[in-house]
N, C-alpha and C positions, 0 to 999 in steps of 0.2 A: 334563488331567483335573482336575477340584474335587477339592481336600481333602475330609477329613472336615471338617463343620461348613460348608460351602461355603452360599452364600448363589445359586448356581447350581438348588437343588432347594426348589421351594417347594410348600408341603404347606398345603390349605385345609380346615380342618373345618366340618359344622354340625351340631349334636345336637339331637334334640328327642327328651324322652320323657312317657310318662304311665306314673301311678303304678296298681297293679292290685291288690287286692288277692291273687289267687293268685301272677300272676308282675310282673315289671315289662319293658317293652321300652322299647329305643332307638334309631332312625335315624338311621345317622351318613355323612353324602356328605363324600368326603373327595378333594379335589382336585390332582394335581401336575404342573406342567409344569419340565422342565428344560431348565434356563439356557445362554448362550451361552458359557459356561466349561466348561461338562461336555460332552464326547467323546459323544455321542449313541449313537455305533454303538458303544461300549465297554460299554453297560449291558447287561446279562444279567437279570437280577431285581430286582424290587424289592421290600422287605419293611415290613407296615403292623409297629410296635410301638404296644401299647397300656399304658401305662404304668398298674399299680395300685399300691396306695398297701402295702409290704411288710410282712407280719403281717396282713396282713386274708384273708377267704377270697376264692378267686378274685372277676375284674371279671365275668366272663364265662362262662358254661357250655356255652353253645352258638352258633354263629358261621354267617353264611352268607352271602356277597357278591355283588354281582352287578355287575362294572366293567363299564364301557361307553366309548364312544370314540366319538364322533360322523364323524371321519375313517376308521374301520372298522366304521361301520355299524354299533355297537352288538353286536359278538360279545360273546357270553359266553366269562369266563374261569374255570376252576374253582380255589378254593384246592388247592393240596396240599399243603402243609402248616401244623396247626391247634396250638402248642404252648405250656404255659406254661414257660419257661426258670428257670434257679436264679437271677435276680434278678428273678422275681416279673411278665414281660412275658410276652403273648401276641403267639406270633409268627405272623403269617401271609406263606407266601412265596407269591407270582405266578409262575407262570411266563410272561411273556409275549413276544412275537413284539418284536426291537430297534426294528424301525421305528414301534411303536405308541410309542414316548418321543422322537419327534420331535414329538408334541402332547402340549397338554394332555389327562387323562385323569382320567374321573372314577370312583371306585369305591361301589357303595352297598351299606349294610351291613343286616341286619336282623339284631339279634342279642335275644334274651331270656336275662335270669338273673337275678344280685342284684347291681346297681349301688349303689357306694360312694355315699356324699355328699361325700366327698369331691373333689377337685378331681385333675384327675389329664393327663397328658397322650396325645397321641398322635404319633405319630415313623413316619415315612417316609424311607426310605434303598432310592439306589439302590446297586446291586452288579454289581460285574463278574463275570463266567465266573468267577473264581479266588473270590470271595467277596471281593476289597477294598470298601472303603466310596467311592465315587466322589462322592457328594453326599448330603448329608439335610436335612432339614426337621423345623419340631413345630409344632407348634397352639397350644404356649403352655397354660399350666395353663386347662382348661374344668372347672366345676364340674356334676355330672351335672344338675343339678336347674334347670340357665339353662333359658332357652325361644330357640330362634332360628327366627324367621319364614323358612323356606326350603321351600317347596311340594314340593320333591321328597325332603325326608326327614322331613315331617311324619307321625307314623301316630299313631293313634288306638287308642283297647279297643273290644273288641268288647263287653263286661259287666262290671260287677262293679268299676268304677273305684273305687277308695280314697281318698276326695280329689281326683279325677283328672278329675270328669266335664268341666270348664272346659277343659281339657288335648285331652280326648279332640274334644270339638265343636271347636275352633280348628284341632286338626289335623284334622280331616276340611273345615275349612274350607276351610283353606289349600291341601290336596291339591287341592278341586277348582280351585283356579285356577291349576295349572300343568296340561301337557300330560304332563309326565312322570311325576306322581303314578303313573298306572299300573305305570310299570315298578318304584316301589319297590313298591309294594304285592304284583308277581308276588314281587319276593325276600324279603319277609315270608313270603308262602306259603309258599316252596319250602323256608323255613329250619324248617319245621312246629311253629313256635312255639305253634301254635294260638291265637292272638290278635290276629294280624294279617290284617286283609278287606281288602276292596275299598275302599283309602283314597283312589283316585281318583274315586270316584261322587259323595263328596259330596250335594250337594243335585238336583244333575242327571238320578240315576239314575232319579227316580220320572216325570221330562218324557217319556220315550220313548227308542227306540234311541240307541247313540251313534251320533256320526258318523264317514263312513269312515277308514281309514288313510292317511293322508298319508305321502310321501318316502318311496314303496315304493323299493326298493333291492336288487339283485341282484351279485351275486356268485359268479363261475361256476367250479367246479373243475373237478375228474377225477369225471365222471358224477355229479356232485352240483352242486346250486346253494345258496347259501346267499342264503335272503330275510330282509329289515329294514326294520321301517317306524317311524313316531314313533307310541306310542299313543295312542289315543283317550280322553280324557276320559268317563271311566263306562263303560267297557267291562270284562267280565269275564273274556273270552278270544276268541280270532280264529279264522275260517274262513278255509285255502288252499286255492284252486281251481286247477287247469291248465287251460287250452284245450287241445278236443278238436280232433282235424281231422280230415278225408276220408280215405279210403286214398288220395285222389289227392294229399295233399297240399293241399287248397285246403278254407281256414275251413270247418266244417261249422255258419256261424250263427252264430258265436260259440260257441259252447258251453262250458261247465267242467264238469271233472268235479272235485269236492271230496276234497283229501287227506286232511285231517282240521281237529283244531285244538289250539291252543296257548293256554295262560295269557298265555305270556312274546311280545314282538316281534318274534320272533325264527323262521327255518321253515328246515331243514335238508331237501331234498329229496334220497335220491338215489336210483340206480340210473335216472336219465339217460344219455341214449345220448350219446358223446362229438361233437363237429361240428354235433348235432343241435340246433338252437334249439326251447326251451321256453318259455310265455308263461304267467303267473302272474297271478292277482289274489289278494286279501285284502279280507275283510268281519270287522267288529268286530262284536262282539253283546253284549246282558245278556238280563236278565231280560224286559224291555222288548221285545226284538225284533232284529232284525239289522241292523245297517246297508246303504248302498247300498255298491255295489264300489268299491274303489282304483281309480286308473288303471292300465292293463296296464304290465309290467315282461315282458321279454321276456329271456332269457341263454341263451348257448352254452356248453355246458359243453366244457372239454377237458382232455387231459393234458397238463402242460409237462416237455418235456426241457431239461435244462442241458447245457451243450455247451463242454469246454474248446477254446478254438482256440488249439492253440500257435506258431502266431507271431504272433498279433494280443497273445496275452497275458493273455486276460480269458476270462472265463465268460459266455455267454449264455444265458438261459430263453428259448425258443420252445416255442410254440402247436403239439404232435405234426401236430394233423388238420391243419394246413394247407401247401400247398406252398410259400409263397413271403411266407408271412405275417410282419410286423414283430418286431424283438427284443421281448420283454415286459419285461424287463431286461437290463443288460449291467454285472456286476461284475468286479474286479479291473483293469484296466486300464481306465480312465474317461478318459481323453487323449483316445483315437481318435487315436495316434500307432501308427503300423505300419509296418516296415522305411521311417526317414524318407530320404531321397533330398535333395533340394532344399528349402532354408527363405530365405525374405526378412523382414526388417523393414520395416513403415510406422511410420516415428518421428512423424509428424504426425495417425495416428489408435493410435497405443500397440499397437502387434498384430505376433503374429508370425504367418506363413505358413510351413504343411508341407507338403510332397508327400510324399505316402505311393503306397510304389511296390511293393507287393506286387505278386506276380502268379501265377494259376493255374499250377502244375507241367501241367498238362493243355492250358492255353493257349486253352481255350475258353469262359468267364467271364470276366465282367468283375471278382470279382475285386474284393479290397478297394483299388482304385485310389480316391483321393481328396485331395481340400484341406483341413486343416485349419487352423485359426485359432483360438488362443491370446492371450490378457492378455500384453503384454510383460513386465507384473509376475508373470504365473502361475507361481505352483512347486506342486511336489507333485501327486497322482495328481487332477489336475481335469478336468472337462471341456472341451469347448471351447468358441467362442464361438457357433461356427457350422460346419459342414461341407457343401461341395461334395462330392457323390459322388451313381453311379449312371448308369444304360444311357443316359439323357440327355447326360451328359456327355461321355462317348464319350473319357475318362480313360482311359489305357492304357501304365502304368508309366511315371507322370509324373516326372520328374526334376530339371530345372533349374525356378528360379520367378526370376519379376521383378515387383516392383510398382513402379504408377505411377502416384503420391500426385497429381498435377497435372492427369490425366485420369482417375482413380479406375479403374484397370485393374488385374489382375492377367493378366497372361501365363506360359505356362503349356509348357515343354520337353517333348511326347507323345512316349516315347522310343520304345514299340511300334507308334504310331500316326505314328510320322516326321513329327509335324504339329506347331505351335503354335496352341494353343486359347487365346485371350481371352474371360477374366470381368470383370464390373463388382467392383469392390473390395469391393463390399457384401454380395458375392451367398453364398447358401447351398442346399442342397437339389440333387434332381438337376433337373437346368437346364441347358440346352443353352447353347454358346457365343456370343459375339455376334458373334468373327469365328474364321476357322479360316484358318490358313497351310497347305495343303496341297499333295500333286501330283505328278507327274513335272516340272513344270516348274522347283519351287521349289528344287532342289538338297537336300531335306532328304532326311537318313539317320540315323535313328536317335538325333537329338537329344537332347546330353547338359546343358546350359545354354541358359543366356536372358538377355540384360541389356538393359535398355531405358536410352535417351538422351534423354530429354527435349527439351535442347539441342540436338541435329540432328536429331529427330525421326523417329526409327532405330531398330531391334531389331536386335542381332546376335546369330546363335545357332550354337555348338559341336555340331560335325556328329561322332558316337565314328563312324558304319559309313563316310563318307567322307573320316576326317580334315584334316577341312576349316570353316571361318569364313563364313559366311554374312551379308548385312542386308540388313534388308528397310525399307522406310517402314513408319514407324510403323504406319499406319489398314490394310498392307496386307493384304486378304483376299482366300481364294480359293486358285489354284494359279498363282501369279504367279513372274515369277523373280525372282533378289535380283539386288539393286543392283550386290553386288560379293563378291566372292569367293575367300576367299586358300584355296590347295590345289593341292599338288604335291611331288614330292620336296625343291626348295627350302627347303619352309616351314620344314619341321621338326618338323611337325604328326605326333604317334603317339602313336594311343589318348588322344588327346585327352579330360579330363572337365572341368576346369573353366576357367572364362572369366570374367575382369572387365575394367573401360573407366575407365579414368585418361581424363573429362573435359576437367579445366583443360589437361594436358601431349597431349591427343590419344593417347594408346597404349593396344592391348590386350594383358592379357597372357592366356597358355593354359600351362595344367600340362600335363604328357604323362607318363605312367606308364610304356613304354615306356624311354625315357629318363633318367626322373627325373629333370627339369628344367622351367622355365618360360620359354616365348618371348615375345617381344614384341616388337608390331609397329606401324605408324602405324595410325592410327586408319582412313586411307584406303586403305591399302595393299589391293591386289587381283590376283589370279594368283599365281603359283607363284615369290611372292618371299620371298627371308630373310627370318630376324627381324632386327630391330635391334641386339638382343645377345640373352643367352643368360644364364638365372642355373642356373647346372650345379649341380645336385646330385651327380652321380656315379648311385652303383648303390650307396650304404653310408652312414651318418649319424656313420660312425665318425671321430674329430678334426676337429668340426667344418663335418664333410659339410653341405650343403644339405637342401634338400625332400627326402623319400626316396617314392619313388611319389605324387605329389605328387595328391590328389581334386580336393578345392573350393579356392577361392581367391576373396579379396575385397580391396577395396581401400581403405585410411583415409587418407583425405584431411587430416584433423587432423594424424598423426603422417606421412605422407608413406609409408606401410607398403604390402606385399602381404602378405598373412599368409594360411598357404594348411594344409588340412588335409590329415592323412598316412597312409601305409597300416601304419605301425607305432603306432597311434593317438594321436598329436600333432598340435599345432598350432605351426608356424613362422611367424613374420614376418622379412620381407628387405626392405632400403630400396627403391625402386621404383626407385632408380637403381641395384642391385647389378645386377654381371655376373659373369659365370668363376662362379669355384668358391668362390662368398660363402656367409659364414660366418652362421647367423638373428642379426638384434638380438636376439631373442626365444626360447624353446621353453616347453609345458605339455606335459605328458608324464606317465605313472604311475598308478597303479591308484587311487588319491585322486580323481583327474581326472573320473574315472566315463567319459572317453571310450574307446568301441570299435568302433573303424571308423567314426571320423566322416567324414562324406562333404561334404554343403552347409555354408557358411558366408556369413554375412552380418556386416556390421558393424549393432552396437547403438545403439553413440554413439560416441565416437574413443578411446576405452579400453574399453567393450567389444564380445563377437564372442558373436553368438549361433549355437552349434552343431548340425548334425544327427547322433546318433550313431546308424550302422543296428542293431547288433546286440543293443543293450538299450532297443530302441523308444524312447528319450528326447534330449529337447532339451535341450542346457545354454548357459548364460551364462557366459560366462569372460573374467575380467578381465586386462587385458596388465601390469596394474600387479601382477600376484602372479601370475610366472610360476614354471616349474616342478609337482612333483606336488602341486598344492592343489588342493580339493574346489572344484570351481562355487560361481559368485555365487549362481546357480539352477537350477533343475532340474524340468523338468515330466514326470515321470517314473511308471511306474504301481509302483515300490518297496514305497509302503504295504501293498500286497496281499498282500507276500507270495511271491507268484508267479512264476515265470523264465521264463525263456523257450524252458525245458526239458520246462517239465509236459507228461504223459504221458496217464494214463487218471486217472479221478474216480470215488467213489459216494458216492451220495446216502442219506442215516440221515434219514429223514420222522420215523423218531418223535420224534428229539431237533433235529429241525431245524440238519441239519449238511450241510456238502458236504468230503470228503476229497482235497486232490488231489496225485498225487505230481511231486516236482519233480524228475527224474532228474539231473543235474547238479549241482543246489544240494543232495544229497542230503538231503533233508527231505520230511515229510510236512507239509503246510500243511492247516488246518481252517477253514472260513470257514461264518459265516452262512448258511443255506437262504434265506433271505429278504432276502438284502443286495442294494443296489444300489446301483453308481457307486463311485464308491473306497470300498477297504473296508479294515479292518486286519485282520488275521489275529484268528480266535477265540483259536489256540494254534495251534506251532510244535512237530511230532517230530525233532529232528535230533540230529547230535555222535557222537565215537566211543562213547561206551558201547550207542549205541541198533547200534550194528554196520554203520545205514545206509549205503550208499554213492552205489549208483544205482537207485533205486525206480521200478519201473515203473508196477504196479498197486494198489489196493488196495479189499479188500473188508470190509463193515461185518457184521457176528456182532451183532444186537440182543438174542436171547436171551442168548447169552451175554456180552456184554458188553466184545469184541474185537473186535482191528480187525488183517486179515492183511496184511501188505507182501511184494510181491515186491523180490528186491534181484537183478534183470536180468545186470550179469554179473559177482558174484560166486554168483549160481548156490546163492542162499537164501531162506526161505521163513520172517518171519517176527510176532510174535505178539503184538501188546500190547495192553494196556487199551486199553480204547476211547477213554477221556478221559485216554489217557498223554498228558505233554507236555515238551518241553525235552530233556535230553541223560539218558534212560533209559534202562536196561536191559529188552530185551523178556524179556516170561512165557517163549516159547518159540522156538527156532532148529530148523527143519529143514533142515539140511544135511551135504554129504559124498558122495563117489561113490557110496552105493547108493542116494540120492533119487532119480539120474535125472533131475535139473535140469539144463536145459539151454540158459541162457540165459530163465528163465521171463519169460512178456511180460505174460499174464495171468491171474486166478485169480479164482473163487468160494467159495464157501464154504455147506454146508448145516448149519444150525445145528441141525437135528431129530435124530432119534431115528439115523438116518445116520450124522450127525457127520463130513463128509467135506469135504476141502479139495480143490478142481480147478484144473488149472494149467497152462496151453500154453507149450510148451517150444519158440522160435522156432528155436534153430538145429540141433534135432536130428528138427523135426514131428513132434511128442509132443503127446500131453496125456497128466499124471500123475495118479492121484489117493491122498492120502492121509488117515488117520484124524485128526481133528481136533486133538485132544490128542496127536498124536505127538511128538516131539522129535528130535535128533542126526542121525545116519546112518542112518535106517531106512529102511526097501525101501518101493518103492510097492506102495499097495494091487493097484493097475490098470494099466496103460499102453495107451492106444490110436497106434498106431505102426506105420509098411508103405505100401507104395506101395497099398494098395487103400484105405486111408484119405481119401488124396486132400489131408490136410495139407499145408501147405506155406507153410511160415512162419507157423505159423499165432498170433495175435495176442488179440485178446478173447476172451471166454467170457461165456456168461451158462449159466444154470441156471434152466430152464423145470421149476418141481418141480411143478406143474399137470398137464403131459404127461411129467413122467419123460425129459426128454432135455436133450443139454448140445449148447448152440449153440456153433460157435464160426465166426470168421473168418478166416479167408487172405492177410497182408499181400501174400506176390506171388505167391500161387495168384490173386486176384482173385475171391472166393471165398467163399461160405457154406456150413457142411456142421454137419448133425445126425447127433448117436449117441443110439442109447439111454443112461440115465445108469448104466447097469451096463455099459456094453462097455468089452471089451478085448482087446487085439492088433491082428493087421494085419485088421481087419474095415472091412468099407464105408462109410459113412455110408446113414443111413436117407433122407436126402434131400441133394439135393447142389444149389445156383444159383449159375451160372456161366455166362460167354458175354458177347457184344459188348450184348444186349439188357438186362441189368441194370443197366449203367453203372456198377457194381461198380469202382473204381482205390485199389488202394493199402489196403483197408478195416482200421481197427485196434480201433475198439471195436462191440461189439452191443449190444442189449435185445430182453428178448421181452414184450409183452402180448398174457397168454396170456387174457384175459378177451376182446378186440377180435380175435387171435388176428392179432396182425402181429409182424416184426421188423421193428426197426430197426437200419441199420448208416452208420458213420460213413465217408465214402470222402475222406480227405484230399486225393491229387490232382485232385482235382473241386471241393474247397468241397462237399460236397452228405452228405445225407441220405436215402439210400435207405430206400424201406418196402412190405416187400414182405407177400403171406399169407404166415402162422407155414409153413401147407403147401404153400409151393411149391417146383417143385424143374425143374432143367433153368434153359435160358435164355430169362430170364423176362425183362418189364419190371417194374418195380418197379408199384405199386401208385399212390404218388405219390413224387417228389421235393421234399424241402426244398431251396432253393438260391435265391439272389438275390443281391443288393447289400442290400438291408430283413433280410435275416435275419441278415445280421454275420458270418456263417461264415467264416473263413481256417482252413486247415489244422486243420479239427474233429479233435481226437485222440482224446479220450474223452468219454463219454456217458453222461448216467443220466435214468432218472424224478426227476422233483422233486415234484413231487407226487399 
């Protein structure tokens, strides 16, 4: 992040005023983009200072903005706050959206009062969340009375100029030779200065109509669309029309029916129907007459849900209405690494290769099975270079990888698919293969590695369901048998995972977990013959023990090494000539390491080993020259976010543009951006003993009141902080204690109204509890719904439909949705109950209800999917649609909210 005084934030002024004899006004476009040294996603606000000269009466008495952004289409942003501070500045603060400070942004002012003559400046500073100074800018002393030729903060008097008339003609000159004069002249208007007109018409106005709106521009939300166009030169305000249509659906003619009109470029439509595509024009008009139409602008309006996937690691926004439709974003995890399996290095094109081997608990998806590919120099939560994945691919818990820099191949270990699929080295997207090794004939089981030979022109592949060694010719495809074949009690071959090819000396070697040892054998060797020798690890790493469960293994030729990764998460090297019960040249070892459960290994260069670690999604580099517990060379890792790979359930705070998510294991609350995307850093962090966290399952946002509730899962508490608590704090309120009736709480609501009532499903007792908002300690529940006629069972989410007066909740292994009225209690029924094989209901842990479209949504983990059914349905149902694909990003969907 920029210091203060950072030359990162650059801040551009232009003034022009005319002098009036009642008031005086001044046009100020004030421009900043921030630099390649300031942290982009760390900016929270930016504030203009306008510097007067101290002891004089105020610069300013009345203020009115109107930024604009060309990359956002020109949204309007409002000040909120207008203030003059004890050293004499007016302060205006923005709120605005972080990713509008990844461009240049212009802000334009219309202000009227009594401007100084003196010279004075103006200062721009951006700010983080907490209020540091991240970067600022200034203008440099401008004396009020300069003139600066800039057409879009030129304004003129309407009467009565004082000296001013020269002033006033040049800026109405000037406005009209820009296209954006318009839009200063609306925020003149709107600041009711009463002396600022139509500084766009210029000389123009008296020729006839202006001409149409150009770079119409749509922008589609939740049953609203937001339209933007560039304005017209002489125009005084805009006609939006919609196209009509048939009841059949089919153009009735073109037709529009007109919404109304606006000063400003600007047209907020809504109470659009969601899915529904709407078609838009815009006509500019004056005095003169109307112009001809815009070109049509067509947009879909929808709702987006966020969707934590806890084992992918990250957040997705998806498109509600569609079933199968693309991430819109995908933050906290930006790698597109997921439970990694098998990784290679291409040292001749700089890249490393992942196999990502997730896979449906349900086993009927495909499932985030995919290839990625990474910068050999990549660290930190990046993206990749490119990504294979997808039904094309026909990936299915890919495992072992080989590339092959000579013929530009990557080969590819199909562990559930017992097959080796070949891609071209280049290749991305879902894409089908160019050769496939399958078959009964081929001897493949369950294929756990892959190494290709160049030099003999050979693929051998490590068979885990046949404990057995497999090669095949290179180019071969199809359902072919292999060449040769070592497998038998002989070998020594058990639970076989990893496989590498000593070349020059001709030998393979095989880890075996079973055993805890590495065999190795001639490179030709075939049938149900010994190893060569044997490097024994034992069954302990205790004095100097070997390999201990021994995953991946690779081979350095440089140093003469096998260095092989282990199930107590280490990496061992052993001479390639060691045998018996040898002792590593080598270990890395230790919580430093960041390795856990590392599985694939490749060599990088002859000192380093590029790692796959499964359980914290991340790749590391680790050098042999600094063994022991030290931190990676590197690390492409989704860390920055925040996130574990524990998070639980999420909700979303629209109004302050936040997303809440709990990390159950890391016990913290992480807050992140509403509008982030691709690696992101946390807004602010809840954790540490004082805050009492431990293991957080849920949490829910109180906008009126200004809290945010945490469930703490099994210590079996319920508790209460500022909404914008952060760091190691003490919560407002604890309810806990044996007469809450907690019992394991999984998740919770909260109705901030006149109610004031906290809801709470109690997974291991099938409860939901409810209590008074403001309670504390060991107090009794208000309510308890509780009894086998409830139909509970395990029951997980909650949502709070205060529309219909009822509380949803879900059924982690009921499989199960079931509504109550939001006043029951005891052992009573559910009002509606959906349940059965036709729902496809697996596993469900979070809901929502839109009670306006009148659906839920339920998030089914062992599926990947997104159930959405009527609010009213009940019995066993099919869902309405399903969200589910490889394009949608889904693994292991935990929690779920509206985003917008």
């Amino acid at each position: 992040m920029a210091p203060m005084g950072s030359r990162g934030f650059l801040l551009l002024v232009a003034i022009s005023a005319a002098t009036c004899s009642e008031q005086r006004q001044v046009g100020l476009e004030m421009e900043f983009s921030v630099g390649a040294d300031v942290d982009r996603k760390a900016i929270a606000a930016v504030e203009f200072y306008l510097d007067e000269i101290l002891g004089n009466p105020p610069l300013f008495t009345t203020a009115n903005a109107t930024p604009t952004n060309g990359a956002y289409n020109n949204i309007l942003y409002s000040i909120t706050t207008v203030d003059v501070d004890s050293d004499g500045y007016l302060e205006q603060l923005f709120q605005i959206p972080q990713n509008v400070f990844q461009y240049a942004t212009t802000f334009l002012f219309a202000i009227s009062g009594k401007p100084l003559a003196q010279a004075f400046q103006v200062v721009g500073r951006a700010k983080s969340q907490t209020g540091v100074i991240l970067a600022q800018g200034a203008s440099g002393p401008v004396n009020f009375s300069d003139r600066v030729e800039r057409a879009t903060v030129s304004l003129g008097c309407v009467s009565s100029c004082d000296g001013g008339t020269d002033a006033g003609v040049d800026a109405g000159a000037d406005a009209g030779a820009g296209t954006d004069a318009g839009v200063m002249a609306d925020a003149g208007a709107d600041a009711d200065a009463g002396v600022v007109t139509d500084a766009g018409a210029g000389a123009d106005a008296s020729v006839g109509p202006p001409d149409p709106p150009s770079d119409l521009s749509a922008r589609p939300g939740n049953r609203r669309t937001t339209l933007t166009w560039d304005a017209s030169i002489g125009a005084t305000s805009y006609v939006v029309s919609q196209k009509i249509e048939s009841d059949g659906g089919v153009d009735a003619g073109s037709l529009y029916a007109a919404l109304g009109s606006t000063s400003n470029p600007i047209w907020i439509q809504s109470g659009l129907s969601n899915g529904a595509t709407a078609t838009f024009i815009v006509r500019a008009q004056n005095d003169a007459g109307q112009s001809d139409a815009s070109a049509e602008i067509a947009a879909r309006p929808y709702a987006e849900i966020c969707v934590l996937n806890n084992i992918a690691n990250h957040i997705v926004a998806l498109d509600a209405t569609r079933d199968a439709g693309p991430a819109l974003r995908l933050f906290g995890n930006a790698t597109g690494i997921v439970q990694p399996y098998g990784v290679a290095v291409d040292l001749v094109n700089n890249e490393i290769i992942v196999a990502n081997s997730y896979m449906d608990v349900a086993s009927e998806g495909p499932g985030l099975h995919s290839i990625v590919v990474h910068s050999l120099a990549a660290s930190g939560n990046v993206a990749p270079v490119r990504t294979i994945a997808g039904p094309t691919t026909t990936l299915s818990r890919p495992f072992g990888l080989a590339v092959d820099v000579i013929n530009n191949e990557i080969f590819v270990a199909n562990y559930s698919g017992s097959s080796i699929l070949v891609f071209p080295r280049d290749a991305g997207g879902d894409i089908a293969p160019t050769r496939v090794i399958s078959g009964a004939a081929t001897g493949l089981s369950a294929p756990h590695a892959v190494v290709v030979d160049t030099t003999g022109n050979e693929i051998f592949v490590l068979n885990w369901g046949l404990n057995s060694v497999t090669s095949y010719a290179r180019t071969a495809n199809g359902n072919v048998a292999p060449t040769r074949t070592i497998v038998g009690p002989d070998s020594g071959i058990s639970l076989a995972r990893g496989l590498a090819l000593d070349v020059t000396a001709n030998e393979l070697f095989v880890t075996n977990k079973t055993t805890s040892d590495i065999t190795v054998y001639n490179r030709t060797a075939n049938g149900d013959v010994a190893p060569k020798r044997v490097i024994d690890g034992g069954t302990s790493v205790v004095d100097g023990g070997g390999a201990f469960q021994p995953f991946g293994i690779a081979f350095s030729s440089t140093y003469g090494e096998i260095v092989t990764t282990n199930a107590d998460s280490s990496i061992r090297a052993f001479l390639k000539s060691a045998s018996g019960k040898a002792a590593p040249t080598w270990t890395i070892s230790g919580g430093a390491t960041l390795l856990d459960f590392p599985t694939g290994i490749a060599v990088s260069d002859g000192g380093e080993f590029v790692v796959a670690s499964l359980n914290n999604n991340t790749v590391l580099t680790h050098s042999r020259s600094a063994p022991g517990a030290v931190a990676p060379v590197r690390s492409i890792s989704p860390v920055s976010s925040g996130l574990a790979i524990s998070g639980r359930l999420i909700a979303v705070d629209t109004v302050n543009d936040e997303i809440f998510v709990s990390s159950l294991f890391a016990g913290t609350i992480v807050v992140l951006s509403r509008s982030a995307d691709g690696g992101v850093v946390p807004l602010r962090t809840l954790g540490g003993a004082t805050t009492q966290i431990t293991q957080p399952n849920a949490v829910a946002v109180d906008n009126v009141n200004n809290e945010i509730i945490v469930t703490d899962e099994y210590d079996d508490q319920l508790h209460v902080f500022a909404r914008t608590a952060a760091g190691n704090v003490a919560p407002q309120r604890t309810i806990s204690g044996a007469s809450t009736g907690l019992a394991n709480p999984s998740g919770v609501a909260v109705d901030p109204g006149d109610a004031g009532e906290i809801y709470v499903t109690n997974s291991q007792d099938n409860s939901v509890t409810v209590y008074d908002r403001l309670g504390s300690g060991n107090l009794v529940y208000k309510r308890r719904i509780q009894g086998a006629a409830t139909l509970l069972s395990s029951p997980y989410g909650i949502a709070l439909d205060g529309v219909n007066n009822e509380l949803v909740v879900v059924n982690y292994l009921g499989n199960s949705i079931t509504a109550f009225g939001r006043n029951a209690n005891g052992n009573v029924a559910p009002t509606r109950a959906i349940s059965g094989t036709s729902t496809r209901l697996y596993n469900p842990t979070a809901v929502i209800v839109d009670s306006v479209d009148n659906e839920i949504f339920v998030t089914s983990i062992a599926r990947d999917e997104i159930q959405v059914f009527s609010r009213t349905a009940t019995g066993d149902v099919a869902p309405r649609r399903t969200i589910r694909g490889p394009s949608t990003q889904l693994a292991y969907p935990y929690g779920m909210a509206f985003c917008n």
